[in-house]
C-alpha positions as CSV (number, residue, x, y, z in Angstrom):
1,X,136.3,15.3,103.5
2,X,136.8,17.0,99.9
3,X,134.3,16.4,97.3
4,X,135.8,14.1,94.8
5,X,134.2,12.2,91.9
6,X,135.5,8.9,93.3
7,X,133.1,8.8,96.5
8,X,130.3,6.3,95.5
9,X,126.8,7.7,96.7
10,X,124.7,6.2,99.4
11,X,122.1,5.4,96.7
12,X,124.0,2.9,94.9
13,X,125.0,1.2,97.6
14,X,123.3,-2.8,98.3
15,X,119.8,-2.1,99.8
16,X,119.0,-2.5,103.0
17,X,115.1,-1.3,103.1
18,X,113.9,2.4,105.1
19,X,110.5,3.0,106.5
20,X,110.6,6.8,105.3
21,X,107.9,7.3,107.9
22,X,110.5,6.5,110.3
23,X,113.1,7.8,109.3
24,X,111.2,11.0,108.6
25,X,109.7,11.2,112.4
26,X,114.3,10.5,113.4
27,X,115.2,13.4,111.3
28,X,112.3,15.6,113.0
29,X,113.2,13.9,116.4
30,X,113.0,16.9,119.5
31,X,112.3,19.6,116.8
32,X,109.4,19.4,114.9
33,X,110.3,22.5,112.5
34,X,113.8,20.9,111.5
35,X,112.7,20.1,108.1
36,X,110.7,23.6,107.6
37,X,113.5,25.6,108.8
38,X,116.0,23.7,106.2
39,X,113.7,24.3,103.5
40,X,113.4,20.7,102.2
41,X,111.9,20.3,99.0
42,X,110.9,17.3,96.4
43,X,111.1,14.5,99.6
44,X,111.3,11.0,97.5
45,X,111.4,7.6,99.2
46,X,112.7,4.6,97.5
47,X,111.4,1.8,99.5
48,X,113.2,-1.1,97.7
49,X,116.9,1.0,97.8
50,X,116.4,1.7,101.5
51,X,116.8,5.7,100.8
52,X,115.1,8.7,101.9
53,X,116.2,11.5,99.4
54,X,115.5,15.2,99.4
55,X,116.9,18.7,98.7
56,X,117.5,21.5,100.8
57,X,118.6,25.1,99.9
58,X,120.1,27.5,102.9
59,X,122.4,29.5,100.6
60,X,123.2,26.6,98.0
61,X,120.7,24.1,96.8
62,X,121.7,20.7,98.5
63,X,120.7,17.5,97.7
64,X,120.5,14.5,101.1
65,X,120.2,11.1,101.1
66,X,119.3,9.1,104.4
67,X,119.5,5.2,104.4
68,X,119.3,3.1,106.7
69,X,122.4,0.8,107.7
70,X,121.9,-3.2,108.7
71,X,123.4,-2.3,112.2
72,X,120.2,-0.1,112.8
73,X,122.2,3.8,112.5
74,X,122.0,5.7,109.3
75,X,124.2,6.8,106.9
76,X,124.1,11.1,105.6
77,X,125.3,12.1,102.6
78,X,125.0,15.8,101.0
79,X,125.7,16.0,97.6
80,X,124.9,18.9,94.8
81,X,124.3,18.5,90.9
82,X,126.6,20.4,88.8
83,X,127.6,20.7,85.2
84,X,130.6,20.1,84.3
85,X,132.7,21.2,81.7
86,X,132.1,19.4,78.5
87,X,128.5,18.3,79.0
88,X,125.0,19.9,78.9
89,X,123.7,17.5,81.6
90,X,124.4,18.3,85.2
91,X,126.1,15.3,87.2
92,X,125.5,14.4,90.6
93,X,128.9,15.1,92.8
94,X,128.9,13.5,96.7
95,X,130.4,16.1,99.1
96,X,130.6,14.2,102.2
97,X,129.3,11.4,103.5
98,X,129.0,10.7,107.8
99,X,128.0,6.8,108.7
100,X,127.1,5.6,112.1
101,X,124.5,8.1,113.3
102,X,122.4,6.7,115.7
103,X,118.2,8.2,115.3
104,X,118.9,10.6,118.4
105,X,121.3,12.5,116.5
106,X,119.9,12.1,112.7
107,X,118.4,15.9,112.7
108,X,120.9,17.6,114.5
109,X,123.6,15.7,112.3
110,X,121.6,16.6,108.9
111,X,121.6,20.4,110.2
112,X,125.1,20.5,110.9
113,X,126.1,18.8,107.3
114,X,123.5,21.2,105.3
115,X,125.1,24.2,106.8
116,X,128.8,23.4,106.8
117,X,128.1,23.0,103.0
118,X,125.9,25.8,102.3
């Protein structure tokens, strides 16, 4: 997928509620050092939007949102804030989002997105 303007992000989407804890221990599932070795940083939780948000940086600084879907899998999206031509404030840009990962395969699908895009 090519990073467009016109994706809408995982974080405006309806809520459908995230026990970070959970979805924390998913991402770390079978490899405990998956979230040192990626360098997250600045983990936030949003409890009421039902997302689990934080930023990595391999070569480029990343930004990934978890969230849980109502058919139990989650939903991945890496996205990056950039400035744009015209305006002083950076803007948030969605680079690609993958939906219906089952827990099993959270971690491994996080890795693989962080360093496609990095």
């Amino acid at each position: 997928m090519t990073a467009t303007a016109t994706i809408q992000t995982l974080i405006t989407e309806a809520p459908t509620g995230i026990d970070a804890r959970v979805a924390y221990q998913h991402l770390n599932l079978g490899d405990s050092w998956r979230m040192a070795r990626l360098g997250a940083r600045d983990l936030m939780r949003d409890e009421t939007a039902g997302y689990l948000q934080f930023d990595v940086r391999l070569t480029k600084k990343l930004r990934v949102v978890v969230k849980l879907a109502a058919d139990d899998t989650y939903a991945i999206e890496i996205g990056r804030m950039r400035r744009t031509k015209g305006s002083s404030l950076p803007e948030y840009q969605v680079l690609e989002q993958a939906r219906g990962i089952y827990a099993d395969q959270l971690g491994e699908t996080v890795e693989r997105l962080c360093a496609a895009w990095s």
